[in-house]
MIDOSE-1310 file (N, C-alpha, C; in nm, 2 decimals, decimal comma, always signed):
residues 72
xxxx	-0,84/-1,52/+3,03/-0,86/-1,40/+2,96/-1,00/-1,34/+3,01; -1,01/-1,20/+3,03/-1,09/-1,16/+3,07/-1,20/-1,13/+2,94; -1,33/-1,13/+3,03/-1,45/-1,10/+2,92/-1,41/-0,94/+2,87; -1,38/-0,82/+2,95/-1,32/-0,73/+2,85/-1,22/-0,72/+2,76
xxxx	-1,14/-0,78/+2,77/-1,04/-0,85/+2,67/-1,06/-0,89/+2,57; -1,15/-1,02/+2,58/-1,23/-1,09/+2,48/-1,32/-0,98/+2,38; -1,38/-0,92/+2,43/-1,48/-0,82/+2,34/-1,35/-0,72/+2,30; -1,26/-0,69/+2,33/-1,16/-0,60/+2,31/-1,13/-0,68/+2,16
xxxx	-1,05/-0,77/+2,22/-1,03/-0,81/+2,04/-1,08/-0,86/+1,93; -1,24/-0,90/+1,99/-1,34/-0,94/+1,90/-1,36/-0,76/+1,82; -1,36/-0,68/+1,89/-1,35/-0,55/+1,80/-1,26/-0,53/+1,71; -1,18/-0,51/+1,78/-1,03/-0,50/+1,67/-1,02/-0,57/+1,53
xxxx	-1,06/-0,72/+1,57/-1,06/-0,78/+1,42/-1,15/-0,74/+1,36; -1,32/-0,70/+1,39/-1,38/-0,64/+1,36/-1,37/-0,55/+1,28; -1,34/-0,45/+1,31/-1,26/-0,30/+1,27/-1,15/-0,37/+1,13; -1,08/-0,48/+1,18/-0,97/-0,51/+1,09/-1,03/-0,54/+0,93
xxxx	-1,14/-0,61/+0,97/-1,22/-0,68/+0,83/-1,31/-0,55/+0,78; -1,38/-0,46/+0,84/-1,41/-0,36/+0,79/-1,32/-0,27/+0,71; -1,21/-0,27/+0,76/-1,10/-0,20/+0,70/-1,08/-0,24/+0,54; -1,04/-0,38/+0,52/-1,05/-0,46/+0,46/-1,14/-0,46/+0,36
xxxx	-1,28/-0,51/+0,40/-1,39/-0,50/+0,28/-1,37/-0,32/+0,22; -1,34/-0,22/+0,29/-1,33/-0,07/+0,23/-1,22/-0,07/+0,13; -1,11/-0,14/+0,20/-0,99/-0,10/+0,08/-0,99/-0,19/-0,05; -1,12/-0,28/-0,07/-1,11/-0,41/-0,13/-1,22/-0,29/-0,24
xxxx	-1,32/-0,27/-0,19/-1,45/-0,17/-0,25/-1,36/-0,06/-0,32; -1,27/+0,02/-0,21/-1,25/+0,08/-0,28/-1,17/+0,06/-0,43; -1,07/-0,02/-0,43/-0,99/-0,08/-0,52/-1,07/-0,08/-0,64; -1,17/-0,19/-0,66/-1,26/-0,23/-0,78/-1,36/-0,10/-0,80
xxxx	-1,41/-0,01/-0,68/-1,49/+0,14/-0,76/-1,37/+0,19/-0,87; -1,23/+0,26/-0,79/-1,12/+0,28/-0,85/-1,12/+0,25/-1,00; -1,10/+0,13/-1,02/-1,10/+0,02/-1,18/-1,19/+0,05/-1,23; -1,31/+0,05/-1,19/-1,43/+0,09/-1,27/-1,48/+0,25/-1,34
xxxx	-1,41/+0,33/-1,28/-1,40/+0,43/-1,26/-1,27/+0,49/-1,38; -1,20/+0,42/-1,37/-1,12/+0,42/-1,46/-1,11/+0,36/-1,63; -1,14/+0,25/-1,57/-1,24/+0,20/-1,72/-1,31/+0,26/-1,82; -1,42/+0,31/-1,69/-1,52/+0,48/-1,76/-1,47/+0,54/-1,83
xxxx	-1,41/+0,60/-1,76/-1,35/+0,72/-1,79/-1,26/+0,70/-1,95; -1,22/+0,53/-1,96/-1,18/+0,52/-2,08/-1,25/+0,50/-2,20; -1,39/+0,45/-2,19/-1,48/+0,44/-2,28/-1,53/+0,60/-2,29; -1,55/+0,69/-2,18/-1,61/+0,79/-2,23/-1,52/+0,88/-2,33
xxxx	-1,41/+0,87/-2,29/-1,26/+0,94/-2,39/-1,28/+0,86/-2,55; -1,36/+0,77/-2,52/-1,35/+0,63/-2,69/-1,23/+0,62/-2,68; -1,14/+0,54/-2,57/-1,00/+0,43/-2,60/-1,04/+0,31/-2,56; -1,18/+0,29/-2,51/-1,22/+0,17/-2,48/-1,35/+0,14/-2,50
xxxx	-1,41/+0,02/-2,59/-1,53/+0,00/-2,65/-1,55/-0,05/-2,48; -1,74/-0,03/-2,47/-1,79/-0,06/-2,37/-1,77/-0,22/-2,31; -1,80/-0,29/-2,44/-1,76/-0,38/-2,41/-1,64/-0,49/-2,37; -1,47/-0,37/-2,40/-1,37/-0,42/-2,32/-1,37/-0,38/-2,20
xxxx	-1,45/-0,28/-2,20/-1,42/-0,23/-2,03/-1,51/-0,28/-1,96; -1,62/-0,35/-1,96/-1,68/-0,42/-1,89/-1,63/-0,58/-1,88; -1,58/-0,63/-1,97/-1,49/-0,76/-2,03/-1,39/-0,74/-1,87; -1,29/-0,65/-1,89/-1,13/-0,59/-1,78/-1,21/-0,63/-1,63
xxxx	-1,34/-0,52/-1,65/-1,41/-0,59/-1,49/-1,44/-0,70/-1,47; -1,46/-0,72/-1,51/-1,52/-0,89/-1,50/-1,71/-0,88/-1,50; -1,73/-0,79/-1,57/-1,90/-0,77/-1,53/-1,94/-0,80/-1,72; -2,07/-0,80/-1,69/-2,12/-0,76/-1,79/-2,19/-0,66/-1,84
xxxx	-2,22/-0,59/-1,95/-2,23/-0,44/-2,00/-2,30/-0,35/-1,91; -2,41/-0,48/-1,89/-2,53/-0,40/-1,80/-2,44/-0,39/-1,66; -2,43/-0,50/-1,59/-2,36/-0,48/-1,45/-2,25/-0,36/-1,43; -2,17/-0,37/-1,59/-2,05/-0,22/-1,57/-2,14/-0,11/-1,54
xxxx	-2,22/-0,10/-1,67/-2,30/+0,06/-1,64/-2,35/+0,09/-1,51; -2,42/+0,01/-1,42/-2,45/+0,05/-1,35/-2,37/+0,06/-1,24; -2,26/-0,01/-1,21/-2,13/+0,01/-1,08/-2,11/+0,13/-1,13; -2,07/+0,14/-1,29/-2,02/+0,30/-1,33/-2,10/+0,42/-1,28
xxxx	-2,19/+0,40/-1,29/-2,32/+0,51/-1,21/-2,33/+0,51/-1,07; -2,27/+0,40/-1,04/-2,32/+0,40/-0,86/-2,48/+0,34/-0,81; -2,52/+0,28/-0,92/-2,65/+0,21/-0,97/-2,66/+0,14/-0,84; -2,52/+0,05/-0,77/-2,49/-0,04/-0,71/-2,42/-0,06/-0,58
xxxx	-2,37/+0,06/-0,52/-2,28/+0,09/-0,46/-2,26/-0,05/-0,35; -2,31/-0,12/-0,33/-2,31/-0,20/-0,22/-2,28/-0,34/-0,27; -2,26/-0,34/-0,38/-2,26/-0,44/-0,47/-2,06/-0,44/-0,49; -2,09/-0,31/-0,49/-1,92/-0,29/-0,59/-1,81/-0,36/-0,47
């Protein structure tokens, strides 16, 4: 196999796992966002919807704000 080859598909999978970590980020913003949006309506005390994420009150609020973005 050629060295351009080799760097060819070291990108690719590259690209493939970036793909990945975005659709994974995106998913859980989605959830959280949604969650929100249920507490701000009052169908959801803060603390089930932080409970659903898996965070705690403080960690929700701030994914919810975007406090985190790199985190989420």
């Amino acid at each position: 196999m050629t060295l351009k080859r080799l760097l060819l598909d070291e990108r690719k999978e590259g690209e493939a796992v970036g793909e990945a970590r975005g659709e994974a980020r995106g998913i859980v913003k989605g959830k959280i966002e949604t969650l929100f949006g249920l507490v701000q309506d009052g169908l959801l005390s803060l603390a089930e919807a932080a409970r659903r994420a898996g965070l705690s009150e403080n960690e929700f609020l701030k994914a919810a704000h975007g406090d985190n973005d790199n985190n989420v």
